[in-house]
N, C-alpha and C positions, 0 to 999 in steps of 0.2 A: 700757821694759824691765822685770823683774819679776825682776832678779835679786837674791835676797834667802837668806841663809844661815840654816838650816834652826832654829836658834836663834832667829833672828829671828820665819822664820816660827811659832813659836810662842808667843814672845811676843805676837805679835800678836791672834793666833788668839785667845786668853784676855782681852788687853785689849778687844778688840774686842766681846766677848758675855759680859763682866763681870756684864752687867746683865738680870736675869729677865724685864725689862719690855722688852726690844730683841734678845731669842735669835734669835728668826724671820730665815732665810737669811742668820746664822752675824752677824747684827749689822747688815751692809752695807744702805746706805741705797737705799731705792728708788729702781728708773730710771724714766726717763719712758718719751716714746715712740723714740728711738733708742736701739738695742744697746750694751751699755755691758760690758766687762769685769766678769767676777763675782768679789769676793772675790780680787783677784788679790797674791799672795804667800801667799796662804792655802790657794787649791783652782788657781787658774792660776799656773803656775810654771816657770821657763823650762828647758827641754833636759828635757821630756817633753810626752806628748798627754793632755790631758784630752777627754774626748766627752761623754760619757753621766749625767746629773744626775739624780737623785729628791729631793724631800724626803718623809716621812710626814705625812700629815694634819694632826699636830699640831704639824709644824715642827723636833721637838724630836730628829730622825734625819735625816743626810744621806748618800747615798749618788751613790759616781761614779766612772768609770772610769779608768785611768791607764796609759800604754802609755809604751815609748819608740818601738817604731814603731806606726803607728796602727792596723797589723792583725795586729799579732800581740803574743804573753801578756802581753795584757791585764787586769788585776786590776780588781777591783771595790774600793774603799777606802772606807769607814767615818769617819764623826764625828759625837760623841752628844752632846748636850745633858744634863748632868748636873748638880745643886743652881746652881751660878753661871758656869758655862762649858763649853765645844764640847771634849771630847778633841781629841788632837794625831792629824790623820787615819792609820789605821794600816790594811794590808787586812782587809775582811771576815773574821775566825775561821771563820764557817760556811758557808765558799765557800771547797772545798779546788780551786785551779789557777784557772786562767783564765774570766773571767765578763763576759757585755757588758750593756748594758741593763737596769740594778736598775729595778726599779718595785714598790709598793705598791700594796694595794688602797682602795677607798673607806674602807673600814673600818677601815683600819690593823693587819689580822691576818693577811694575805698577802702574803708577799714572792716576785717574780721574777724570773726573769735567763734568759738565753741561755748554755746552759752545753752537755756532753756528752748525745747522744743517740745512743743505737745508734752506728751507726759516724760520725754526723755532731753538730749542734750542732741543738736545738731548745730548748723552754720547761722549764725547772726552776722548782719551787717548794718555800718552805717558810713555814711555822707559825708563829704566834705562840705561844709556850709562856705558863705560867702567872705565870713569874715572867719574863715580859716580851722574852725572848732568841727568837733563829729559833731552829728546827729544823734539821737537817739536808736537805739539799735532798731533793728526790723530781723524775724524769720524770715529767713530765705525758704523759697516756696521746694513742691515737689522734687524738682528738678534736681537741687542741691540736697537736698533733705532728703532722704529713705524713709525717716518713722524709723528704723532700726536702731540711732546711734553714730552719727558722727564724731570722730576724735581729733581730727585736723581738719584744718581748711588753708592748704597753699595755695596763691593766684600765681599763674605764670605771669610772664611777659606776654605770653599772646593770647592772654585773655583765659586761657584753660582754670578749671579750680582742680585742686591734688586734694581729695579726702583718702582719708582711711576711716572702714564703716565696715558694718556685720549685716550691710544687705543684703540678700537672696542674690544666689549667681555667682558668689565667691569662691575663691579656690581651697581657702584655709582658712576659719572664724576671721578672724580684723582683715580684712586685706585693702589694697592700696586699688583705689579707681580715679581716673583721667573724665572730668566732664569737660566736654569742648565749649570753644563760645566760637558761636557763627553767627552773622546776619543779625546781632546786637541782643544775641540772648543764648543763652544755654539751651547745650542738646542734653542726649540720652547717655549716662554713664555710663565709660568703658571699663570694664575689669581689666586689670594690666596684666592678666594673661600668666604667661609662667615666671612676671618677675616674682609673683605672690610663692610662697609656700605652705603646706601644713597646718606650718607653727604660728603663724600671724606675722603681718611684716605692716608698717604704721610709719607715721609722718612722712610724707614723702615730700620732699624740698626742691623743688627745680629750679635750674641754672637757669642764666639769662636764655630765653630762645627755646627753652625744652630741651638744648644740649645734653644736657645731662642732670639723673637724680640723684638723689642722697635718699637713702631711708636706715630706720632701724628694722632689726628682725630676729630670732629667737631661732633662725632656722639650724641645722643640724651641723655640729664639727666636723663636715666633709671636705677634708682637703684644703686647699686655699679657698674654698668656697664656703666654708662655717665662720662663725664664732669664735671668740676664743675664749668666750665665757658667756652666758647669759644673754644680754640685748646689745648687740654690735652695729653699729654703722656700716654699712653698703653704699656703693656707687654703681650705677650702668651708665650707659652713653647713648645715645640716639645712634642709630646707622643710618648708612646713604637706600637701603630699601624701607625704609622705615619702618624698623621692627629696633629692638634695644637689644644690646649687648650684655653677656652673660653678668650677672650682679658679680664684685670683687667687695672684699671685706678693705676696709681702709687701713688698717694694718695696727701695728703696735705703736706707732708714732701720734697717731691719734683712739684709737681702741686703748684700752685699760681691760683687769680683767674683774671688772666692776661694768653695771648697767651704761653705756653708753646710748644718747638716743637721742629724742627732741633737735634735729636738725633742722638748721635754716639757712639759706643763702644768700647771702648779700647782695642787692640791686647790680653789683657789676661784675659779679660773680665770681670774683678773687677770696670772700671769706667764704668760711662757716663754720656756724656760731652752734653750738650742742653743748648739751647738758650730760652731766656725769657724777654721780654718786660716788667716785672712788675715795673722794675722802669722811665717805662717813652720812654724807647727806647728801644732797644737789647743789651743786654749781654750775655757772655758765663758762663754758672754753669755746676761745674760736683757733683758727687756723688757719695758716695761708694754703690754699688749694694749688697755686703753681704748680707743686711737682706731681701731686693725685693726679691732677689733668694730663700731665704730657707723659708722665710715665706709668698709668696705670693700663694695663692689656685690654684690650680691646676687642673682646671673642664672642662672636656669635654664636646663638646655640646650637646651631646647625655642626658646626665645627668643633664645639666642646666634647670631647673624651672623658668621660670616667674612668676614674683610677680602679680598677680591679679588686684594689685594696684597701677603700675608701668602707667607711662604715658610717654610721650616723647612729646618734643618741641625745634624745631634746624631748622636752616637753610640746606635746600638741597644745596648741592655744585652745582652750574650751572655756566660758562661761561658768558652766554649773560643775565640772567635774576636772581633776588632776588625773590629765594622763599623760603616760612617760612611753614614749616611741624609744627603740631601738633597732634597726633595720642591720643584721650584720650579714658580714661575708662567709662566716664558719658557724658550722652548730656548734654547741656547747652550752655547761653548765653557765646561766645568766643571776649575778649576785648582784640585787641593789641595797644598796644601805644608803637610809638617811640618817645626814650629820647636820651640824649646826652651821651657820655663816662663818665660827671658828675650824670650822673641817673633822671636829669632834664628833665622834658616829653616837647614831642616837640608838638605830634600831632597824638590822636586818629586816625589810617588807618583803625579800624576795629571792629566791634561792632555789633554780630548780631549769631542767633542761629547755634547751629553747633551740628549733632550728635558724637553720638560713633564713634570710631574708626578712620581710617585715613584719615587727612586732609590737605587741603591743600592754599595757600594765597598767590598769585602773588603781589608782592609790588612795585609799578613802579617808585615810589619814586618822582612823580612829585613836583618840586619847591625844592630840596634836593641835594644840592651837593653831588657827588659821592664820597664812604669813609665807617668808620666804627661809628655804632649806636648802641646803647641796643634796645631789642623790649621785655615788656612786656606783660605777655600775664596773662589774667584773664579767670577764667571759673565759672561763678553761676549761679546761679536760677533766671531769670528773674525777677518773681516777689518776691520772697521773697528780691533777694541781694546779698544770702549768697556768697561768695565766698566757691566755694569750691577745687579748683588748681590754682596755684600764681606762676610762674618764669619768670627769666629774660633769655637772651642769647643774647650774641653780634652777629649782622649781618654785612654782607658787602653789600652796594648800589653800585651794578654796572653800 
């Protein structure tokens, strides 16, 4: 538990990063290679959501967001590094209302966030002033901005911005686009092609140099290539043709089977800092990336095999409607039931034969409060019984 009184938490805050020589991520001692609570009494704290992490370059600025529910006004909160300790985190001054996704640039002279855009939310930016403070924000023009809906705004190292957005050209509602920067201004967004899937795949976090991404994604329990629940963490790598390597889930050392997401990457690209509801709410975890990096495979899609025996079952990312994909290898009788977040079945929605291949189950949710549910999904032999495919996946009732 991390329940700790607000007094406290700042005592701690200050004993903690007393020391000039040990400022760097507010004092806390580095994790290895499993996800470890960040700073907790300090930035995770119980009865609210933490998500969304930065630090600047130089360590010596943290920036992160804090909700009581996890999607709505949400603040952006603030804590500086000053002569021998970290302020007591207070919201951003210069981020008037609600703000998701702080990020800085390589440089340390660009700050951004996901704030108001025209009638909706996209990229705000602001300035490093002279004497060291942001600016006030500014919309970021066409170029960054669709009018769609922006949900992140990562800046690489070499200048590029990572959004995830529901612009025209995508591959699956939310997906993940690369705007370049050339010749001192932004080109034309690239859809990232087939790392996107389906189901929606969001925050994409780039390594020093474009090396390599991090994202979350909802995409299908295919093999070592799903989920192992809900919103998982991914990683690809840049190749020597420059195209990316097949997405890998990061596994159970950092995955839970709980919403994993809100990825970020530390300036020299040893962390990353993501957020996880496993215990009930949101929290901030980071983790040493050493081993992800030298021992995670490295396969082109050119070269990627499908397993034969692979199936997939996941909610399509939609806006306006709940739908439940299931793509299998045998025909048979297809039974979903939805249960609660305690795994308690609520109510056979579906029960009835279904071929090979892909499919698909509008869920209208009638008499169901709107939220989040498990749906299991059975696949046998009518008349025998047998079961012969069994999973579960959380959905969202819109």
């Amino acid at each position: 538990m991390k329940n700790y009184f607000i007094v406290v938490v700042v005592v701690l805050l200050i004993q903690a990063c007393n020391n000039q020589s040990d400022y760097k991520y507010l004092g806390q001692k580095p994790p290895g290679n499993t996800a470890e609570l960040f700073a907790p009494g300090i930035i995770s704290i119980d009865d609210r959501n933490e998500a969304m992490i930065t630090f600047s370059p130089d360590g010596k600025e943290c920036y992160f967001t804090v909700s009581k529910n996890p999607w709505n006004d949400v603040e952006i909160i603030q804590t500086v590094f000053r002569d021998t300790s970290w302020t007591t985190p207070t919201k951003a001054p210069f981020i008037n209302g609600s703000g998701l996704c702080p990020s800085i640039s390589a440089d340390g002279n660009e700050f951004f966030f996901i704030g108001p855009y025209k009638n909706g939310i996209g990229v705000n930016q602001c300035l490093r002033n002279t004497d060291g403070y942001w600016s006030a924000p500014v919309q970021m023009d066409s170029l960054i901005n669709s009018g769609s809906s922006e949900y992140s705004c990562h800046p690489s190292s070499l200048g590029s911005m990572f959004v995830c957005s529901w612009r025209s050209g995508g591959v699956g509602g939310c997906d993940g686009w690369r705007i370049p920067f050339k010749d001192g201004q932004y080109q034309k967004a690239e859809n990232m092609g087939a790392l996107n899937s389906k189901v929606g795949d969001c925050l994409w976090a780039p390594g020093p140099g474009e090396k390599f991404l991090v994202f979350q994604s909802r995409r299908p329990a295919v093999g070592n290539q799903g989920g192992f629940y809900e919103t998982d963490l991914f990683i690809t790598f840049a190749m020597s043709d420059g195209s990316w390597s097949v997405p890998q889930n990061l596994g159970p050392q950092i995955n839970s089977s709980a919403t994993d997401g809100f990825a970020w990457v530390t300036h020299d690209g040893k962390y990353l800092f993501f957020a996880s509801d496993r215990s009930g709410e949101y929290d901030i975890y980071w983790v040493s990336l050493d081993s992800v990096l030298q021992n995670t495979p490295k396969v082109s899609f050119a070269d990627a095999k499908p397993n034969p025996e692979d199936y997939a079952f996941f909610q399509i990312y939609d806006r306006d409607k709940t739908i439940i994909g299931f793509d299998l290898n045998i025909s048979g009788n297809v039974k979903l039931d939805i249960c609660n977040l305690e795994r308690e079945k609520i109510e056979t929605i579906f029960d009835d034969y279904k071929p090979l291949g892909e499919n698909q189950f509008i869920w209208k949710g009638e008499g169901f409060e709107k939220g989040e549910y498990l749906c299991k999904m059975q696949v046998s032999d009518k008349n025998s019984g047998k079961v012969f495919l069994e999973s579960t996946i959380q959905v969202l009732l819109r």
